[in-house]
KOLFI-144326 format. One record per residue: residue in three letters; x, y, z of N, C-alpha, C in turn. Coordinates in steps of 0.1 Angstrom, whole numbers, padded with zeros to 4 digits, always signed. Example, Ala and Ser with C-alpha at 12.3 -4.5 7.8 and 13.67 -1.06 7.14 Angstrom:
// KOLFI-144326
ala+0132-0057+0078+0123-0045+0078+0132-0033+0078ser+0128-0022+0071+0137-0011+0071+0129+0000+0079
This chain:
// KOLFI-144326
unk-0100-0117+0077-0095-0118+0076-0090-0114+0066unk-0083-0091+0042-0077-0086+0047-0070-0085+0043unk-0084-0117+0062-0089-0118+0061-0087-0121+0064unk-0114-0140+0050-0112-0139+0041-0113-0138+0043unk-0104-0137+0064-0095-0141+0061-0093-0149+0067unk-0114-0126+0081-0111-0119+0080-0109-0124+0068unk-0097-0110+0040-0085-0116+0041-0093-0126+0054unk-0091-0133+0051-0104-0131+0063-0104-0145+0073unk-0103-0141+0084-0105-0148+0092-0113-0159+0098unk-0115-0168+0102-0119-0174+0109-0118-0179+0123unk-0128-0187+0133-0126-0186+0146-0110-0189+0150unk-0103-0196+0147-0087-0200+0146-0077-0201+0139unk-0082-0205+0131-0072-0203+0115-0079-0209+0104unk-0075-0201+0088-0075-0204+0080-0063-0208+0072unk-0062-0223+0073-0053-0231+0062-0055-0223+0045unk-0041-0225+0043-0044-0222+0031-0048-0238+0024unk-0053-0240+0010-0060-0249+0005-0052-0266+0009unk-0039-0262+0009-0036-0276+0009-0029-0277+0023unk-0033-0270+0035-0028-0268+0047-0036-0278+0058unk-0026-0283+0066-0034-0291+0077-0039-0278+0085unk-0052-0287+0093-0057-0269+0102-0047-0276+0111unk-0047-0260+0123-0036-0257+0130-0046-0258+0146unk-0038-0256+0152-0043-0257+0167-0051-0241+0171unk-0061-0239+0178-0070-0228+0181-0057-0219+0187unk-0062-0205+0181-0055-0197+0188-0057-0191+0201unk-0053-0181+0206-0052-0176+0216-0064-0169+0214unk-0070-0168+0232-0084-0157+0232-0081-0146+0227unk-0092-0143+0225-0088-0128+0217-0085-0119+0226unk-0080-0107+0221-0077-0099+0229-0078-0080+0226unk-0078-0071+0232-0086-0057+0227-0070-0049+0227unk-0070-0042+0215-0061-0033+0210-0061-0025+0220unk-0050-0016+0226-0054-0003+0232-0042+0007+0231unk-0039+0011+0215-0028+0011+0211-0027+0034+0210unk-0018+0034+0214-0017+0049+0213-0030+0058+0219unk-0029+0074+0220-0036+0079+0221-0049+0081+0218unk-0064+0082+0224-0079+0081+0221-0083+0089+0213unk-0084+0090+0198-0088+0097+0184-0103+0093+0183unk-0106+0105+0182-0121+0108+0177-0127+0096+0165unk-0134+0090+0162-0138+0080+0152-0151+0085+0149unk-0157+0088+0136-0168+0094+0133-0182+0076+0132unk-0194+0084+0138-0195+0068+0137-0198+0059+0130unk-0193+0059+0115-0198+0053+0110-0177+0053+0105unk-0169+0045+0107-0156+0045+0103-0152+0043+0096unk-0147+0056+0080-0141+0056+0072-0134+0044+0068unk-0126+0041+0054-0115+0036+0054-0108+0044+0056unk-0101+0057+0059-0090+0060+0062-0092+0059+0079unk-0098+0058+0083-0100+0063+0095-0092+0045+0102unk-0098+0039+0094-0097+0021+0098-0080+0019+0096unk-0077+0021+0085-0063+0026+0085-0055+0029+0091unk-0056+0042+0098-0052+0048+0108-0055+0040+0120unk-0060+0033+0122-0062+0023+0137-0052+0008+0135unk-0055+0000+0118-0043-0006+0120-0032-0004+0119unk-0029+0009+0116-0011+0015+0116-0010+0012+0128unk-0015+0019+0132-0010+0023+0150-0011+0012+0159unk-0021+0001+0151-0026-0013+0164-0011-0020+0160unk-0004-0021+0148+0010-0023+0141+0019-0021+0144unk+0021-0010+0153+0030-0004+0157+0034-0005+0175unk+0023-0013+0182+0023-0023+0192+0031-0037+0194unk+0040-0034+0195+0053-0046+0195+0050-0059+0202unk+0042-0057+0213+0037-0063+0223+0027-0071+0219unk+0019-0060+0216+0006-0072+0209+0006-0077+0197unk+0016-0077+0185+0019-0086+0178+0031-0098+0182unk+0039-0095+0190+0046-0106+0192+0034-0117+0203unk+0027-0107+0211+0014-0122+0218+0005-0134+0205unk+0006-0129+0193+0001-0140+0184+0005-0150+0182unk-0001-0164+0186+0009-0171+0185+0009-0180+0172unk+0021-0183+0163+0022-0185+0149+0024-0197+0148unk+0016-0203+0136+0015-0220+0134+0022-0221+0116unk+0033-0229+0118+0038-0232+0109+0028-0242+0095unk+0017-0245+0097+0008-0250+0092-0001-0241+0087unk-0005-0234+0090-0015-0226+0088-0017-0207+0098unk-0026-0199+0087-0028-0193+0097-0032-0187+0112unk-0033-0180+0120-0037-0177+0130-0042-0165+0130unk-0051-0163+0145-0052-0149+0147-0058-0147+0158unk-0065-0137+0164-0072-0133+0175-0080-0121+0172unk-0089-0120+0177-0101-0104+0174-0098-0094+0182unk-0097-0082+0176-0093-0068+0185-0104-0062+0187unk-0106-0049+0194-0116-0044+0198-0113-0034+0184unk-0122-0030+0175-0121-0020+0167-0125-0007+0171unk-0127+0004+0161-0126+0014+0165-0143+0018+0158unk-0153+0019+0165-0167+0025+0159-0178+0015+0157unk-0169-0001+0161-0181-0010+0161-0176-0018+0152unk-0166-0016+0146-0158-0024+0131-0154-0032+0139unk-0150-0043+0129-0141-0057+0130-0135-0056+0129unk-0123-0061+0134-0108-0058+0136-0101-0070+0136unk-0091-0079+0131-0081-0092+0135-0070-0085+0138unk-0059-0098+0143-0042-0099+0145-0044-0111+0137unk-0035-0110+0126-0032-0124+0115-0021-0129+0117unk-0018-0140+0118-0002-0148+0116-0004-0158+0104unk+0006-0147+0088+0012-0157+0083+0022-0170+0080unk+0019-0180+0081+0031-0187+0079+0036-0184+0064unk+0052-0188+0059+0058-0192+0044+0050-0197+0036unk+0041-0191+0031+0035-0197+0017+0021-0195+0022unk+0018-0190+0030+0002-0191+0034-0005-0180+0023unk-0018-0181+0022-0024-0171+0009-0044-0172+0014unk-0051-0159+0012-0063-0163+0012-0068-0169+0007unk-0065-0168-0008-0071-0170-0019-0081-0158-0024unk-0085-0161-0040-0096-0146-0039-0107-0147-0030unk-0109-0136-0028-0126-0131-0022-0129-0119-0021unk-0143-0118-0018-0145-0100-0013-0151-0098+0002unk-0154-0085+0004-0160-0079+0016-0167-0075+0015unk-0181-0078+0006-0194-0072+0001-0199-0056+0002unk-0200-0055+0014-0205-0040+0016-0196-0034+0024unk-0186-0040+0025-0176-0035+0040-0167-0028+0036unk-0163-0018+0041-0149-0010+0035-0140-0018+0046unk-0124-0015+0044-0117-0020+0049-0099-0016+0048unk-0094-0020+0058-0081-0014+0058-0067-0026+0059unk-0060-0028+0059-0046-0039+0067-0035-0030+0065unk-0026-0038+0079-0008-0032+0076-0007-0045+0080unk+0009-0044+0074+0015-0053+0075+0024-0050+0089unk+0027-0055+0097+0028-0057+0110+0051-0057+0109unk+0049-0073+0104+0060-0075+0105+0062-0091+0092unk+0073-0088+0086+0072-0095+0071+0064-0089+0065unk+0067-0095+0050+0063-0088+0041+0050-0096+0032unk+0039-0090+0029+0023-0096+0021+0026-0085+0004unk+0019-0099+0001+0015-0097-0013+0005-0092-0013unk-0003-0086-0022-0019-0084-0022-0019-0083-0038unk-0027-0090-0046-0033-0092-0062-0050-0084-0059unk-0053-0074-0067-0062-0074-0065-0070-0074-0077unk-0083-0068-0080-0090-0066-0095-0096-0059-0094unk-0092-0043-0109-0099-0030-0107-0112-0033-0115unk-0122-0034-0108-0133-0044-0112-0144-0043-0101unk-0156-0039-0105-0169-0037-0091-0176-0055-0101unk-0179-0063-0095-0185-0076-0097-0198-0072-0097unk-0206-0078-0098-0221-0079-0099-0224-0084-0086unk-0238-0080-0079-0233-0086-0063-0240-0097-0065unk-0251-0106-0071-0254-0115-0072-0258-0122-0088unk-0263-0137-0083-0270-0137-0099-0258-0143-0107unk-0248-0148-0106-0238-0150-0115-0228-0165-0110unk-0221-0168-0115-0212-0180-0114-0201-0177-0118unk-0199-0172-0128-0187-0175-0141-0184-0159-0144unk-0175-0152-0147-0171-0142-0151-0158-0142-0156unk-0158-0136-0175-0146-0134-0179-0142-0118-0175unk-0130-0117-0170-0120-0107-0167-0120-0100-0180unk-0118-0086-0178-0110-0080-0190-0098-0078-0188unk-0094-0068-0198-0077-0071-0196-0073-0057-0189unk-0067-0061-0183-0060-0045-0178-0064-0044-0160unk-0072-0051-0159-0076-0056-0144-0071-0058-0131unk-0064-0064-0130-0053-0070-0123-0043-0061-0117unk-0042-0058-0104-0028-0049-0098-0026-0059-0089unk-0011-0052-0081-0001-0060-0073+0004-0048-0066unk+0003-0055-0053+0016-0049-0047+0018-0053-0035unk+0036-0049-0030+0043-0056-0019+0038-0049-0008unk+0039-0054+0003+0037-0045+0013+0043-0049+0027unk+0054-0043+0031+0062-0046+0041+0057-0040+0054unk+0066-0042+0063+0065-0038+0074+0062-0023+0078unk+0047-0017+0080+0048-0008+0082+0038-0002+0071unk+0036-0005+0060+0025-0006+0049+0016-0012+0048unk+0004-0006+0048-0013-0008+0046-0017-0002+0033unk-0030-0004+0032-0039+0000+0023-0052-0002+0032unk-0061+0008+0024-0076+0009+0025-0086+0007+0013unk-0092+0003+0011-0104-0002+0004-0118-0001+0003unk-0121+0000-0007-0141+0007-0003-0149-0007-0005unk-0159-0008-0010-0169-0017-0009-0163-0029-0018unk-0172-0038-0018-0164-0048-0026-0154-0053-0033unk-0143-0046-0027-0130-0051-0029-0125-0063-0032unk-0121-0067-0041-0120-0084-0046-0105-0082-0043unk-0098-0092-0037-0086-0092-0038-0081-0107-0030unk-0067-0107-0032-0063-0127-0023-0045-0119-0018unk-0043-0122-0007-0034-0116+0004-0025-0124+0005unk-0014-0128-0002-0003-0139+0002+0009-0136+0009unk+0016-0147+0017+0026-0144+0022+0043-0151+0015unk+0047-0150+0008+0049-0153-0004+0063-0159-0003unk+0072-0153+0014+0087-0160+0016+0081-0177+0022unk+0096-0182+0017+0099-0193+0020+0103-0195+0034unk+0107-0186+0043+0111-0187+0059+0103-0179+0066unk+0101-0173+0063+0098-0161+0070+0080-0157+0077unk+0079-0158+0087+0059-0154+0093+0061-0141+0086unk+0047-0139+0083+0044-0123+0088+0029-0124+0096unk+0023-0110+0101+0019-0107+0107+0010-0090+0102unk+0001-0092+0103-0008-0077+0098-0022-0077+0108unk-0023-0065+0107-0033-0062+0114-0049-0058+0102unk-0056-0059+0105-0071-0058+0097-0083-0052+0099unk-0092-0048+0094-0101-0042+0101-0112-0038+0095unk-0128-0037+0095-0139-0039+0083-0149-0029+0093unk-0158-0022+0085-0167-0022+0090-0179-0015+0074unk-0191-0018+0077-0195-0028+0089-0192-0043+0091unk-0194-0048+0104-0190-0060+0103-0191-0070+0093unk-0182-0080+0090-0185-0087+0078-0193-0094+0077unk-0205-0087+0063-0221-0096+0067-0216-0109+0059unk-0206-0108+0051-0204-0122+0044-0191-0119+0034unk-0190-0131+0028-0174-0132+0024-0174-0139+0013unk-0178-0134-0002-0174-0144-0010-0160-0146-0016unk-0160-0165-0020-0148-0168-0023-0152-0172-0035unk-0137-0171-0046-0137-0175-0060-0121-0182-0061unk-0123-0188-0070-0114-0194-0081-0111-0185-0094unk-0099-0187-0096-0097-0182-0111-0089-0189-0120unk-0091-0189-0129-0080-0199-0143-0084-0189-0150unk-0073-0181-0156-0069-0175-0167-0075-0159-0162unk-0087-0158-0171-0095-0146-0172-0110-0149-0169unk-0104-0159-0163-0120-0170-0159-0123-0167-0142unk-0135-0155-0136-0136-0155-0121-0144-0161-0121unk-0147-0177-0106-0158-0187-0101-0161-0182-0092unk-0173-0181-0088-0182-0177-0075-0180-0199-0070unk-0173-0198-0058-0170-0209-0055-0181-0209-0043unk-0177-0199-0033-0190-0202-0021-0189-0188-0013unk-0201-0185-0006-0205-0176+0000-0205-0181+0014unk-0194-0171+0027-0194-0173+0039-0200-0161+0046unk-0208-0164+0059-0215-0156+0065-0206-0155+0079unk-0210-0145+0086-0207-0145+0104-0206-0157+0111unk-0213-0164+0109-0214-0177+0122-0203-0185+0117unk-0194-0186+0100-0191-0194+0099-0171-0193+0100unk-0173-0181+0106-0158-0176+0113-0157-0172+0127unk-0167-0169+0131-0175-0166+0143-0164-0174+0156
């Protein structure tokens, strides 16, 4: 979920924190978007990239998501090389919260509306820890509209919001290798909390 979201997903949706859950989404369903491109097999981030542009650029299969004013949605695509792939539906105000992708590299576009992404230039310690002060200079941002992704290498720490007051959005996602787990944190100030550790089964 991207996610956490996936950004990261779960089997139906992930509410943001103060969200009622929403009703199960739609079965999933397999990308089969443009022409068949060679995928090396072990799938780059740019390569993952290049799959959610183009799964983005399927009008059809992002308008099939169906969107919950409560919370998010999504459905599972077939990826490209064995990776994990979602379709996300933001509602107005919906957000992951932080987290990372431990060993997973990864890619998103934004489909349709526009996502925030905060992230932190920052490799964490992979275990062993609770509490971590930030340094300064850390912190990036950026918009990303319709039509704009990013890709990302290993442990990407970042929180994916959808930031208008009317308006869904919609992006597409995609990890590999599959996501062995998903940690989530808290932050106040310059202060990062290892709040909990999610595994496969528990988005599954």
């Amino acid at each position: 979920m991207s996610s956490l979201s996936p950004a990261v997903p779960t089997a139906a949706s992930v509410p943001s924190p103060a969200a009622a859950p929403v009703a199960p989404a739609a079965p999933a369903v397999s990308a089969r978007v443009g022409s068949a491109r060679a995928v090396s097999p072990r799938p780059t981030a740019a390569e993952l990239l290049d799959f959610v542009r183009r799964t983005a650029e399927d009008a059809a299969l992002i308008a099939s998501l169906p969107l919950d004013p409560e919370g998010r949605t999504w459905v599972r695509l077939d990826g490209p090389g064995g990776s994990e792939a979602w379709l996300i539906g933001w509602p107005p105000g919906a957000g992951t919260g932080w987290h990372d992708h431990a060993d997973s590299v990864g890619a998103f576009t934004t489909a349709s509306g526009t996502l925030k992404e905060h992230s932190l230039a920052v490799r964490l310690p992979t275990d062993g820890w609770k509490t971590l002060e930030l340094n300064e200079g850390v912190d990036r941002s950026r918009e990303l509209a319709a039509g704009q992704g990013r890709a990302f290498g290993q442990n990407h720490v970042h929180e994916v919001l959808n930031e208008s007051d009317s308006v869904h959005a919609v992006s597409v996602h995609a990890y590999y290798p599959p996501l062995p787990r998903i940690r989530r944190f808290s932050r106040t100030g310059a202060v990062l909390r290892l709040e909990q550790t999610e595994r496969p089964e528990d988005w599954q």
